[in-house]
N, C-alpha and C positions, 0 to 999 in steps of 0.2 A: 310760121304764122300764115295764116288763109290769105288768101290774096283779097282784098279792099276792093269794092269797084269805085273806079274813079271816076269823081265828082265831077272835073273841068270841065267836063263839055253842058252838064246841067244851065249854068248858067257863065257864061263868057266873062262876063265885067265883075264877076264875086272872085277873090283866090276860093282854091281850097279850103281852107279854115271856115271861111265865112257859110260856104255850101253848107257844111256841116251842123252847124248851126240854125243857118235861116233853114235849112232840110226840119229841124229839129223841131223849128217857132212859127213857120209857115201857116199852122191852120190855127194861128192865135188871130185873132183878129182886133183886141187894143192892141195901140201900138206900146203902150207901158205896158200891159202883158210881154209881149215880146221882148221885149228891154230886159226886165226885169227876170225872165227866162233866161235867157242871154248869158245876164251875169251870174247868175246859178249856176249855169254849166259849165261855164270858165271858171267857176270858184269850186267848181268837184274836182276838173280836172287840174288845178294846180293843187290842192291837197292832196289827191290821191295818188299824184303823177308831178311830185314837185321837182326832181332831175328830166324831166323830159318837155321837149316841145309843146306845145296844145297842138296842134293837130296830130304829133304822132302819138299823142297819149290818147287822142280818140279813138285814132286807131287799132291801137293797141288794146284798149276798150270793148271797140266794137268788134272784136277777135276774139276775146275770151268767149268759152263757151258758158250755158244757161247759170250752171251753176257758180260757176267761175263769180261771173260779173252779177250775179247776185249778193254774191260775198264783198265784193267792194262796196256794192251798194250799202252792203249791211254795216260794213268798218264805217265808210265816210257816216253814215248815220248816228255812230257808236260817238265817233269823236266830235257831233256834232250837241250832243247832251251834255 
């Protein structure tokens, strides 16, 4: 796996996880936008990654290559019909 840059020092008082995230919803400007973003992407990542952590399923995620993580995009889409 590609090595992740790490988040931590972005913003001190966020863990991880949350970096990720607000990284994700930052240039949302409602705050129900962002909320409502939020929970989307916590609801991709526990489908598509439901034996693994949330932040290491981002990870892991954000490691696949173009086509790769296209393909999940495409599954989670699939079994969202």
């Amino acid at each position: 796996m590609r090595a992740i840059r790490n988040l931590d020092n972005i913003n001190s008082n966020i863990p991880a996880r949350e970096n990720l995230l607000e990284l994700l919803v930052a240039d949302k400007r409602s705050a129900q936008t962002r909320r409502v973003y939020r929970s989307d992407i916590s609801m991709f990542f526990k489908e598509m990654y439901p034996q693994v952590e949330e932040t290491l399923a981002m990870e892991q995620f954000l490691a696949l290559n173009q086509f790769d993580a296209t393909a999940v995009g495409i599954q989670y889409k699939a079994q969202m019909l």
